[in-house]
NUVO-399714 format. One line per 10 residues: number of its first residue (from 1); their letters; for each residue x, y, z of N, C-alpha, C. Coordinates in Angstrom, 1 decimal. Layout:
// residues N
NUM	a	X:Y:Z:X:Y:Z:X:Y:Z  ...
***
This chain:
// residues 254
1	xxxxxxxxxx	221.9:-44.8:57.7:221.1:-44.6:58.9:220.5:-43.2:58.9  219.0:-43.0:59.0:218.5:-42.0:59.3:218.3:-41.2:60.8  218.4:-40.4:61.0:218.1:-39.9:62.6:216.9:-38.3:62.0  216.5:-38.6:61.2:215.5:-37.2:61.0:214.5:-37.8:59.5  213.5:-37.9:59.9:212.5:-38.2:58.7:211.4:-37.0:58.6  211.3:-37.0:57.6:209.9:-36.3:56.8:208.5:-37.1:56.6  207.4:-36.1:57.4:206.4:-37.2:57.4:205.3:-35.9:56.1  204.4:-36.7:55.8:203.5:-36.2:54.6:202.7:-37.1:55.0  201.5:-36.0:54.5:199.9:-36.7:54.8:199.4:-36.2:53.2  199.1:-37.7:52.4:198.7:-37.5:51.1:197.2:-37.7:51.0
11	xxxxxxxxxx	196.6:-36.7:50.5:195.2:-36.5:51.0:194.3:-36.8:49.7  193.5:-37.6:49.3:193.4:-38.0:48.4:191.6:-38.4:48.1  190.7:-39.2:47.6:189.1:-39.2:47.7:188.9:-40.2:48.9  188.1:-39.6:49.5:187.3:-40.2:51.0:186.4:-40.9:50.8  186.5:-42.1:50.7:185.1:-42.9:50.4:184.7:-43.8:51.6  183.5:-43.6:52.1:182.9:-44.1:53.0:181.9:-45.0:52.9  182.7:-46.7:52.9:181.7:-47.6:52.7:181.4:-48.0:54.4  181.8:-47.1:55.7:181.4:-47.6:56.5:181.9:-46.4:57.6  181.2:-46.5:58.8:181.1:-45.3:60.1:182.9:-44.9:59.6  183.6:-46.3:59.7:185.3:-45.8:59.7:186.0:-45.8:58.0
21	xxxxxxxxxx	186.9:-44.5:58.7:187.3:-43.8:57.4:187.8:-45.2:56.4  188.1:-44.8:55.1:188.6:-45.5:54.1:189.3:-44.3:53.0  190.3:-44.7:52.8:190.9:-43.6:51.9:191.6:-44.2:50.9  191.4:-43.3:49.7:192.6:-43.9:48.1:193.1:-42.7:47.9  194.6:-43.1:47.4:195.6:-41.8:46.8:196.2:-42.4:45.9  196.7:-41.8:45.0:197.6:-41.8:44.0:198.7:-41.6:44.0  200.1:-42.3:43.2:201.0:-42.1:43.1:201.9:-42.6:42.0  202.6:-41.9:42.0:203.6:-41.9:40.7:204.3:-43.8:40.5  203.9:-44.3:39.8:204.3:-45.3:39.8:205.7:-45.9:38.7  206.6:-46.8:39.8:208.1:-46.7:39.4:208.5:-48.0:38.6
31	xxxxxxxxxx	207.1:-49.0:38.6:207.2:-50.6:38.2:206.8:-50.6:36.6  207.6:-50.6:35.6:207.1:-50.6:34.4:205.5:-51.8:34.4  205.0:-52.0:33.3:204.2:-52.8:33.3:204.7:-54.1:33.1  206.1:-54.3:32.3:206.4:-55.4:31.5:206.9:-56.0:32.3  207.7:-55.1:33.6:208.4:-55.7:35.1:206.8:-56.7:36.0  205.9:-55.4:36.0:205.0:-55.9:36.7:204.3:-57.3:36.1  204.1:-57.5:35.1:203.4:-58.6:34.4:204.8:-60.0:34.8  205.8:-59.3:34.5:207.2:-60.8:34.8:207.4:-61.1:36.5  206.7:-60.3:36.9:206.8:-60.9:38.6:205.4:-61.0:38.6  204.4:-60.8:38.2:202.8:-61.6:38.5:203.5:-63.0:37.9
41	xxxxxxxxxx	203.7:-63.2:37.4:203.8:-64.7:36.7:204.8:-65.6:37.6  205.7:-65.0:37.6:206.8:-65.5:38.5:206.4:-66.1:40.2  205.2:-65.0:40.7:204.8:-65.9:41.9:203.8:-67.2:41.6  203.1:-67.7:40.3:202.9:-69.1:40.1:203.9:-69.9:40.8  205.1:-69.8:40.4:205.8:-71.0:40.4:206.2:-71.3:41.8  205.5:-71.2:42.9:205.4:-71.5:44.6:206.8:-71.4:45.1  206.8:-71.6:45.9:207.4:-71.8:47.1:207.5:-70.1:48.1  205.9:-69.4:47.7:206.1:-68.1:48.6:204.9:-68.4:49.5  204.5:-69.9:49.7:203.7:-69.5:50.7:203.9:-69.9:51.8  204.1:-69.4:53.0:205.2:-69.2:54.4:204.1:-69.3:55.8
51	xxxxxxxxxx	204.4:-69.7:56.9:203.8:-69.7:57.7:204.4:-69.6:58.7  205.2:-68.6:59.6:206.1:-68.6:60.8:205.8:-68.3:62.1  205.6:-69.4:62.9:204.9:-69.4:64.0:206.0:-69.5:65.7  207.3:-70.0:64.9:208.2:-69.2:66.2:208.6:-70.7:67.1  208.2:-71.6:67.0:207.8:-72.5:67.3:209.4:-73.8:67.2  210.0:-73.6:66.1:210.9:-74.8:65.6:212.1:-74.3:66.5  212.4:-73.2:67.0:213.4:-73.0:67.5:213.1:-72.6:69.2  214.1:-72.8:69.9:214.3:-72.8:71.3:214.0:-71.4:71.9  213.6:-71.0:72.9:213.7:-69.7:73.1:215.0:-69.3:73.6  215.6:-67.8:73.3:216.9:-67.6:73.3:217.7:-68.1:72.6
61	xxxxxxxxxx	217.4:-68.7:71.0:218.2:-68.8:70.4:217.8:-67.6:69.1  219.4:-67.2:68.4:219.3:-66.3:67.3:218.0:-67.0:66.3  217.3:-65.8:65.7:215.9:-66.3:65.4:216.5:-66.5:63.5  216.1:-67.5:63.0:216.5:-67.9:61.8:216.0:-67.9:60.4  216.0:-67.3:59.6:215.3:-66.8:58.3:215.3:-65.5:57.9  215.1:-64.5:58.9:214.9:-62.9:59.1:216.1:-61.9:59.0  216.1:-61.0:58.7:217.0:-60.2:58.2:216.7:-58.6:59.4  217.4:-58.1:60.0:216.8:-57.3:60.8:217.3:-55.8:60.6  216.7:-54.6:60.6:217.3:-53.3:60.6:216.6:-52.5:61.2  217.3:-51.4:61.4:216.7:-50.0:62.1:217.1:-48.8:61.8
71	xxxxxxxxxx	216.0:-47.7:61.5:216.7:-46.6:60.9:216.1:-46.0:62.3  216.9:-44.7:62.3:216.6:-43.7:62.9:217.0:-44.4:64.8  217.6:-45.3:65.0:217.9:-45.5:66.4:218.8:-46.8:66.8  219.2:-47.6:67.8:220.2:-48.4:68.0:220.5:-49.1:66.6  221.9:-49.7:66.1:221.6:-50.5:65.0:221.4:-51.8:65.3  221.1:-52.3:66.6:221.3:-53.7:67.0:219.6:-54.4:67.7  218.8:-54.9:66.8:217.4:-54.7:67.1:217.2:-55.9:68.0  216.4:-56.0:68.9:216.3:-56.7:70.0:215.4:-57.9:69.6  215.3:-58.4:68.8:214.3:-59.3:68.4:214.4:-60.5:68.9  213.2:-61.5:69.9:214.2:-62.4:70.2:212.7:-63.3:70.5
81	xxxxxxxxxx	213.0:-64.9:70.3:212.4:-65.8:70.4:211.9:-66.3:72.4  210.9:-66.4:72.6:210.6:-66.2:74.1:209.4:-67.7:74.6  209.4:-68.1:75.2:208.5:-68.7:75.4:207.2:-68.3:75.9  205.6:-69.1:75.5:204.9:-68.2:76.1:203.4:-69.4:76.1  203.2:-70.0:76.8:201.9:-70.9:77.0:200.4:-70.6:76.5  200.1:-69.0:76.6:199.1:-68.5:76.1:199.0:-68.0:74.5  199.8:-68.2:74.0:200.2:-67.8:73.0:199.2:-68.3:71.9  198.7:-67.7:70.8:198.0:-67.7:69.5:198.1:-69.5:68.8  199.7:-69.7:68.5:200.4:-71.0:68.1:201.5:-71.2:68.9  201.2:-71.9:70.6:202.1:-72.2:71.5:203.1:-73.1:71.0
91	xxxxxxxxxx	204.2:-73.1:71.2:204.6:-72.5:72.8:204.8:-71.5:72.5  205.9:-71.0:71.7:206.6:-69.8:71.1:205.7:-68.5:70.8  206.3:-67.3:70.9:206.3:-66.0:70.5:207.2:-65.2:69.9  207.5:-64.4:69.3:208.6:-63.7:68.7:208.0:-62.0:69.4  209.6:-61.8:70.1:209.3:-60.8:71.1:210.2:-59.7:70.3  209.6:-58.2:70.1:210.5:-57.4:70.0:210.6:-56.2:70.8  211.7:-56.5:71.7:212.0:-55.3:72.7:212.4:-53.7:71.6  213.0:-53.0:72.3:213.0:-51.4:71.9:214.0:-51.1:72.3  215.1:-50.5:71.2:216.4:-49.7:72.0:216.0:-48.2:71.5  214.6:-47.7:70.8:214.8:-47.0:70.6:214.4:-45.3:71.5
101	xxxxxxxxxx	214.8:-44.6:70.9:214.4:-43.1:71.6:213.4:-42.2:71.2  212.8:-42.3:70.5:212.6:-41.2:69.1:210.9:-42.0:68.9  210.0:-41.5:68.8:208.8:-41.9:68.0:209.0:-42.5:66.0  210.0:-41.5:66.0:210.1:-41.7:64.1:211.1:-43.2:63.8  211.6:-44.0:65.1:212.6:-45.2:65.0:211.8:-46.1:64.5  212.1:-46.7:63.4:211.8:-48.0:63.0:212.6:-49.2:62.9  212.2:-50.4:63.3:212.7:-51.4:63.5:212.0:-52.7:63.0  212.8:-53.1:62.0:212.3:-53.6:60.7:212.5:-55.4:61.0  212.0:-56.6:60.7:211.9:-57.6:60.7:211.8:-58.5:59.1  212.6:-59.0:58.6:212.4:-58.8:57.0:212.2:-60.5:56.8
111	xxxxxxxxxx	211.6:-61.1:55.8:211.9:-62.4:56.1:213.0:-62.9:54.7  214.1:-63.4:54.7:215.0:-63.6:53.8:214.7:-64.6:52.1  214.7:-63.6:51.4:214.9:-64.8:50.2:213.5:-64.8:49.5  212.5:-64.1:50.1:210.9:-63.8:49.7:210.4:-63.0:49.2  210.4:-63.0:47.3:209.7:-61.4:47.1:208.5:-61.9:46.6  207.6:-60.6:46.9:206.2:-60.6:46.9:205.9:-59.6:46.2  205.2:-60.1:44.5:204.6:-58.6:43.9:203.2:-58.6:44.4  202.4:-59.7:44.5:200.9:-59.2:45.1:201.0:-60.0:46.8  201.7:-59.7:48.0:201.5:-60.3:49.1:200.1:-60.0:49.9  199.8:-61.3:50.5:198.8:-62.0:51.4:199.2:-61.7:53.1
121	xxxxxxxxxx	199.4:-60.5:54.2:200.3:-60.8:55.2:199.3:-60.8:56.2  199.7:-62.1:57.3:198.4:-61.2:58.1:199.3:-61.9:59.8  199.0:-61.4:60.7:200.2:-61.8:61.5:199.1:-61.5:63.0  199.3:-62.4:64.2:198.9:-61.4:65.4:199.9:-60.6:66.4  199.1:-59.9:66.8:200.3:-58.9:67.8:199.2:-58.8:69.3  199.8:-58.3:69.9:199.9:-57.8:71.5:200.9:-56.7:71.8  200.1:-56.3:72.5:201.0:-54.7:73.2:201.4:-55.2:74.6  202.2:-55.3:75.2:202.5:-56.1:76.8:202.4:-54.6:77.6  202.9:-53.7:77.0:203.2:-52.4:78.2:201.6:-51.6:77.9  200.3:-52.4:79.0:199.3:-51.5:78.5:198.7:-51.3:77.5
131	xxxxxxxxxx	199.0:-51.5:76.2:198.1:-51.3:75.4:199.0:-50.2:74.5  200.2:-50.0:75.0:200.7:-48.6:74.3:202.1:-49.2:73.4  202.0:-48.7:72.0:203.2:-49.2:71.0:202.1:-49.0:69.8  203.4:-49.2:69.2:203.2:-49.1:67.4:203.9:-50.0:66.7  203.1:-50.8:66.0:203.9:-52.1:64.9:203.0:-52.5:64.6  203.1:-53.4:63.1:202.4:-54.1:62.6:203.4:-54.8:61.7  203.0:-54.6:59.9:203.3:-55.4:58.7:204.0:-54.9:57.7  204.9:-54.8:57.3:205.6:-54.6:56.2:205.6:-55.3:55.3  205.3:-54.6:53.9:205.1:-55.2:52.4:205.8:-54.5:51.2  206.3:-55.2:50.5:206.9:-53.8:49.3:208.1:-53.7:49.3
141	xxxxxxxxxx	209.0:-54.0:50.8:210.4:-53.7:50.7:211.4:-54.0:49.9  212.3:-52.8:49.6:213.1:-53.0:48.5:214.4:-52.9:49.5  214.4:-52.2:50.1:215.9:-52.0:51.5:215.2:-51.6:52.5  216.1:-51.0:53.6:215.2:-49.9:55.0:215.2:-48.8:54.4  215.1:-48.6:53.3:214.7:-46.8:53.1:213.7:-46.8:52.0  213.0:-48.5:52.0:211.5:-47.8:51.0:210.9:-49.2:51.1  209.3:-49.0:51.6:208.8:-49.8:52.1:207.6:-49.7:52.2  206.7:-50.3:52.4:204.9:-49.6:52.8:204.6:-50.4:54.4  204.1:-50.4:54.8:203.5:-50.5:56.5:202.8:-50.5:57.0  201.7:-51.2:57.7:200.6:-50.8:58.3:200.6:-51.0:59.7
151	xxxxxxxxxx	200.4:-49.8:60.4:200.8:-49.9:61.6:199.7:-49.2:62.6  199.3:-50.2:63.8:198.1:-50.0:64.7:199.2:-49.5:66.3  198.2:-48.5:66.2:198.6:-47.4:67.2:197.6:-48.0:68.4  197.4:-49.0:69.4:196.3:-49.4:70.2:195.8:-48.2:71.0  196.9:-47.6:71.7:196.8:-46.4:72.3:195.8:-45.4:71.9  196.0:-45.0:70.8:195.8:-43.8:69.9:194.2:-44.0:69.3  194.0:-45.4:69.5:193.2:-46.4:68.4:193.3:-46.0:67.0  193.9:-46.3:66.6:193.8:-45.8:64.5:195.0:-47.1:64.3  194.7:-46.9:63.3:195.4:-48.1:62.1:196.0:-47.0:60.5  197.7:-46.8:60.3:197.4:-46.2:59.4:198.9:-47.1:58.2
161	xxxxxxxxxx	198.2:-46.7:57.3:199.4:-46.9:55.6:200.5:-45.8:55.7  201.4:-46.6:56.1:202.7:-45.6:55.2:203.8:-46.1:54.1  204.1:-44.7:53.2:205.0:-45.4:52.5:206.3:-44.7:53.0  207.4:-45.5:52.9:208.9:-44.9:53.0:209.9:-44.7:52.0  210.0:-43.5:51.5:210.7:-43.9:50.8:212.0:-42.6:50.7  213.0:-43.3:50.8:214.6:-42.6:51.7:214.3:-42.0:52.6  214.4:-41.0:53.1:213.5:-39.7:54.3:212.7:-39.6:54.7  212.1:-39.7:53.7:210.4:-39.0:53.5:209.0:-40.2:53.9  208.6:-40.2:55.1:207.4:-40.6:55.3:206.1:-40.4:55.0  205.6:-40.8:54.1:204.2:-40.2:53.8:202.8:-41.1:54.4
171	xxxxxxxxxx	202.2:-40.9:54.8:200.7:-41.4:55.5:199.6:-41.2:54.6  199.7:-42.5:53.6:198.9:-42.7:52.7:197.2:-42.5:53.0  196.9:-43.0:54.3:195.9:-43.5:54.6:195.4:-43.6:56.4  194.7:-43.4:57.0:194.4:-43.8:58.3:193.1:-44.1:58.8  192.6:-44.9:59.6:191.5:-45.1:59.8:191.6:-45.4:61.7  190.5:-44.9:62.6:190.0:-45.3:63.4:189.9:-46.9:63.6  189.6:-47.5:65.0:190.2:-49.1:65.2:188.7:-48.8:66.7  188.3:-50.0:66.4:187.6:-50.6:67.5:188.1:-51.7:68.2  189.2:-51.8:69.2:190.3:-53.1:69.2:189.2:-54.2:70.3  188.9:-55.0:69.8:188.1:-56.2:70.7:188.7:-56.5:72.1
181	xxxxxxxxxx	188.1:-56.3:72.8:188.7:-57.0:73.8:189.3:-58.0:74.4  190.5:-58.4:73.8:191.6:-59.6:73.9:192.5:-59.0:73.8  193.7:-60.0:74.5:195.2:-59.8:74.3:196.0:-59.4:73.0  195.2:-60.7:72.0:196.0:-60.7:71.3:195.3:-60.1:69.6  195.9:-59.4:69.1:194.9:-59.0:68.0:195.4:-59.2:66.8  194.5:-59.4:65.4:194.7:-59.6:64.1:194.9:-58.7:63.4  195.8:-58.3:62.6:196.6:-57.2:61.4:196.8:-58.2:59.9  196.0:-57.8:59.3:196.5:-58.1:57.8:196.3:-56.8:56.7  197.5:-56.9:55.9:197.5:-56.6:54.6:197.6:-56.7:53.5  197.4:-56.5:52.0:197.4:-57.5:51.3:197.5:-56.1:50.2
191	xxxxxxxxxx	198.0:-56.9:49.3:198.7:-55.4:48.1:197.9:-55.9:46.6  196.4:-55.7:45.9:195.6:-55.9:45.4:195.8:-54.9:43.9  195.4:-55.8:42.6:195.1:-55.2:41.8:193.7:-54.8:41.1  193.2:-53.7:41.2:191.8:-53.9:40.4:191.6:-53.0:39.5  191.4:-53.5:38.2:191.8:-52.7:37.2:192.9:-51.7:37.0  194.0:-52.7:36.6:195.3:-52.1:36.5:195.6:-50.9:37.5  194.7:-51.0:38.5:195.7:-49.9:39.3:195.9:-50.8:40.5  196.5:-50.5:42.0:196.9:-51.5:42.6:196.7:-51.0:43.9  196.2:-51.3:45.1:195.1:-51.0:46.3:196.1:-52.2:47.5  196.5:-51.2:48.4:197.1:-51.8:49.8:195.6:-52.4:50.5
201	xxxxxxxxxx	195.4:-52.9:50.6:194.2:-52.8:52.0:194.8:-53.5:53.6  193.8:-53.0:54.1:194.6:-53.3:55.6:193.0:-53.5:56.3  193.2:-54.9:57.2:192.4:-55.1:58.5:192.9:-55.3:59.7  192.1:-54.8:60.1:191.9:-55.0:61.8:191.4:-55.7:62.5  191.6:-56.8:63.2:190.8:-57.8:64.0:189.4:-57.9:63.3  189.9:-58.6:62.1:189.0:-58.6:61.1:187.8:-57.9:60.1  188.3:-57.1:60.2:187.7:-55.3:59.8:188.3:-54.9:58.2  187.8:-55.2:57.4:189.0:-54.1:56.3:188.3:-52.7:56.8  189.3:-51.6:56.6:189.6:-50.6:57.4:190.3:-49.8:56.5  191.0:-50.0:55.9:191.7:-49.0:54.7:191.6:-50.0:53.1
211	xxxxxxxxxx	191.6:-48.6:52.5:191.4:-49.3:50.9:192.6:-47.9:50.2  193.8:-47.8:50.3:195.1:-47.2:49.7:195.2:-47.6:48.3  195.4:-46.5:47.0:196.2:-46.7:46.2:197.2:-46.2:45.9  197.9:-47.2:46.0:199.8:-46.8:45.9:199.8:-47.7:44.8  200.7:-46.8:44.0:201.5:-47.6:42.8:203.2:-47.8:42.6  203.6:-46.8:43.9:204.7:-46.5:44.0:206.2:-47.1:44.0  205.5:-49.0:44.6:206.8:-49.8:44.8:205.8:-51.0:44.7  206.8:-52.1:43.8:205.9:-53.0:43.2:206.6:-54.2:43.9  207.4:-54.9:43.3:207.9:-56.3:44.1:209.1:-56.2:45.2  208.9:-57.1:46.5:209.3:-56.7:47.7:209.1:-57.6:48.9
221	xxxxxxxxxx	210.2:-57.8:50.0:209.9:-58.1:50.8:208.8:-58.4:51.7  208.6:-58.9:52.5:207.8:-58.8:53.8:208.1:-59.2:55.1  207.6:-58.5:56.0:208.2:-58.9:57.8:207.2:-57.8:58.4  207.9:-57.2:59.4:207.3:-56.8:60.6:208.0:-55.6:60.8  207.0:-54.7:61.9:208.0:-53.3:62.1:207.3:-53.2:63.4  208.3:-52.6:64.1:207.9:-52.2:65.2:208.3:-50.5:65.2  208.0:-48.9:65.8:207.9:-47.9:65.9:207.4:-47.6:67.4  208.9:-46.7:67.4:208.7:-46.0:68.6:209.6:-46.7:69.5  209.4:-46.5:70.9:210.5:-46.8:71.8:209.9:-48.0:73.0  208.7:-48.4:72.2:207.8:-49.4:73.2:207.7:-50.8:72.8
231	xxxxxxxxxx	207.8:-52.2:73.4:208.3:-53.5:72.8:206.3:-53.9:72.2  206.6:-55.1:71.5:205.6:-55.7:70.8:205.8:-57.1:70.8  205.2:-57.5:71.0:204.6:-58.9:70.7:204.0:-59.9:69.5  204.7:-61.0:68.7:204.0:-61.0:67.4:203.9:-62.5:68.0  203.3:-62.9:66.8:203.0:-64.5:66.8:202.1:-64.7:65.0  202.7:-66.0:64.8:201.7:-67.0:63.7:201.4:-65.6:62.2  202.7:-65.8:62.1:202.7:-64.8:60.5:202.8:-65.8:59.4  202.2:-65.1:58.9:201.6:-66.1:57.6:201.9:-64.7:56.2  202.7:-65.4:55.2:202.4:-64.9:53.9:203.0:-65.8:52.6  201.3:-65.6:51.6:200.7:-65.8:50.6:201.0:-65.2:49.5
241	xxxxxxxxxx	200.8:-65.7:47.6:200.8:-64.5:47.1:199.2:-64.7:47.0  198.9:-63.3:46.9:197.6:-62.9:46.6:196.5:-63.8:45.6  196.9:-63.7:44.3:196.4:-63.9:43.5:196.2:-65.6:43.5  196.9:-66.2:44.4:196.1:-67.3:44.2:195.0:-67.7:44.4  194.6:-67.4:45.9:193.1:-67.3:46.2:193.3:-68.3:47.3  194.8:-69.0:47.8:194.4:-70.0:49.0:194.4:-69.4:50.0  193.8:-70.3:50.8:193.6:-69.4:52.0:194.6:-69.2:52.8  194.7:-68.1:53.7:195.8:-67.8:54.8:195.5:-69.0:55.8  194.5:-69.5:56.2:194.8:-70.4:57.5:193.4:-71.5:57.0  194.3:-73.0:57.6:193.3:-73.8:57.1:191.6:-74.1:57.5
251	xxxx	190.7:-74.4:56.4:189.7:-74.2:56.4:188.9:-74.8:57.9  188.1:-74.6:57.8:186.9:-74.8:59.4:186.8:-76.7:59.0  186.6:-77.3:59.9:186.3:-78.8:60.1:185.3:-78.9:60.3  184.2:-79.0:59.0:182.7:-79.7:59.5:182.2:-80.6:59.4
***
């Protein structure tokens, strides 16, 4: 359990394919090649592609598949299955309340039994208090003390990359957010190779918005994070491995 993190801003080439920032950085990378080529191959053989919409279980019941943690505040994370009519993929939502104190508390949502070396994640959320909170997607995880993130600040408007790794928070990347005017909003990330080096990207209610090169942590978990001491709202998470090319949600009916 942490109660004190270290934050870093890795500052790296600014490339501007549009009004909003886009950033790449570099980093020391810990995945040999010969690891990295034996988990490319290893996601062929399926069963990583997931669609959890909240839906099969009752509300108020313990939520099932997910693995839950928190550094830096309560150890008991509030995550809980809720009913909700308006919802993205009704009836269900997956609600996560806040025991925390602290802006630097993270509160982690993992899904069990699913590693991802190139993951597809893209999930919706809502802010219920106003518009004010911080969460999004987790990719990469190895435990709660190393992880990458992409997390939209509504308030703040910006969308930024972080990586975790034991203490030390580093803010790979950040971009400005135009949030559309709806309840409910779209977050995906997706952990990309292009020519042997390897690029987080992140959108925003359908925006790519950051272009991160991290090489830092290669095959890993995925779920959800919530930050800070304010609840979130998720619904209809969906993850893919990358490299196949199917789609995240089924095609249009023409």
């Amino acid at each position: 359990m942490y109660t004190r993190w270290t934050f870093f801003l890795a500052f790296g080439i600014f490339v501007s394919q549009d009004p909003l920032l886009s950033v790449r950085v570099s980093a020391i990378q810990t995945e040999t090649t010969a690891e990295k080529q034996a988990n490319f191959k290893q996601q062929a053989l399926g069963g990583l592609f997931h669609r959890w919409t909240f839906d099969q279980q009752k509300p108020g019941e313990a939520l099932e598949g997910f693995s839950a943690f928190v550094v830096g505040g309560d150890p008991t994370p509030p995550w809980a299955i809720a009913a909700e009519s308006g919802a993205p993929s009704p009836p269900n939502i997956l609600k996560a309340g806040s025991s925390c104190q602290t802006a630097s508390c993270y509160q982690l949502l993992v899904a069990n039994q699913l590693q991802y070396e190139y993951p597809d994640v893209t999930v919706r959320l809502r802010f219920p208090q106003g518009g004010i909170g911080q969460g999004g997607i987790v990719i990469g995880l190895q435990d709660e003390r190393h992880f990458y993130a992409a997390i939209v600040d509504l308030a703040a408007e910006k969308v930024e990359v972080i990586r975790v790794l034991d203490d030390q928070v580093t803010v790979l990347g950040e971009a400005a957010i135009t949030p559309k005017a709806v309840d409910w909003h779209s977050l995906r990330m997706n952990r990309d190779t292009i020519i042997s080096k390897d690029v987080l990207e992140v959108f925003f209610d359908g925006r790519l918005l950051l272009s991160v090169r991290d090489q830092t942590l290669g095959l890993g978990q995925v779920g959800l994070v919530v930050r800070g001491k304010y609840p979130l709202d998720f619904d209809s998470l969906h993850a893919v491995p990358l490299f196949s090319q199917r789609p995240v949600s089924n095609p249009a009916a023409y």
